[in-house]
C-alpha positions in Angstrom: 1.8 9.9 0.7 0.6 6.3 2.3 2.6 3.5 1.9 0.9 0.5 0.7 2.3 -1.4 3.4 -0.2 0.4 5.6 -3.2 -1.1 4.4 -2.1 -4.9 5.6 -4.0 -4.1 8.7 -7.1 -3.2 7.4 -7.1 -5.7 4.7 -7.0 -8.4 7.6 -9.6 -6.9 9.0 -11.9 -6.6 6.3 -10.5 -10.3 5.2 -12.2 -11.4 8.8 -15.1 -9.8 8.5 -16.1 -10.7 4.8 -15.4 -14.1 6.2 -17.8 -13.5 8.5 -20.4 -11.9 6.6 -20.1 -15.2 3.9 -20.1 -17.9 6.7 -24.0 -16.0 7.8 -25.4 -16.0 4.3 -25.0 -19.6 4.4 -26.3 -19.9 7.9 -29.4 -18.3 7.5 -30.5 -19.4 3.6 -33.3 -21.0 4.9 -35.4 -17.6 4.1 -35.0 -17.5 0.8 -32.3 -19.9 -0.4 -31.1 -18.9 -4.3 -30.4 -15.1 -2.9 -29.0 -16.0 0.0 -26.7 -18.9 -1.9 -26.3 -16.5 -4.7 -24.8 -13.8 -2.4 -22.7 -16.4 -0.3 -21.1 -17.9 -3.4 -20.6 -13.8 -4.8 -18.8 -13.0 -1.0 -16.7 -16.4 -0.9 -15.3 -15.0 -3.9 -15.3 -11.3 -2.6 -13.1 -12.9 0.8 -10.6 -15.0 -1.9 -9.8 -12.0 -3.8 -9.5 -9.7 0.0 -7.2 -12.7 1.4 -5.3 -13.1 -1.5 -4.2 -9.3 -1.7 -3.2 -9.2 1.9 -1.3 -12.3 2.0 0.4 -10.9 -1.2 0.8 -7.8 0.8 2.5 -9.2 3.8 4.3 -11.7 1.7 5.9 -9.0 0.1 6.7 -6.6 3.2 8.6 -9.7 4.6 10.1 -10.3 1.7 11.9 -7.1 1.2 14.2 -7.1 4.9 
């Protein structure tokens, strides 16, 4: 069975890249601004939630030494 610890990795990862992915719909709403802002604002809070669980998970491997 997998520990949970093992996904801290990939949760950074996919932390850096939502990050990513949020910072170019706001760089390239000049196409069509209310999807592109609408899907920005949905993937800010997309990267919160992905941020929040790995810092909770890294927090919490720390933690228990």
């Amino acid at each position: 069975m997998q520990s949970i610890y093992e996904l801290i990795q990939p949760l950074g990862v996919a932390t850096g890249v939502s990050l990513l992915l949020t910072a170019s719909f706001a760089l390239f709403r000049r196409k069509n601004p209310r999807v592109l802002m609408k899907l920005h604002k949905t993937m800010a809070v997309v990267t919160i939630l992905i941020a929040l669980t790995h810092a909770t998970l890294v927090f919490l491997s720390s933690w228990g030494e």
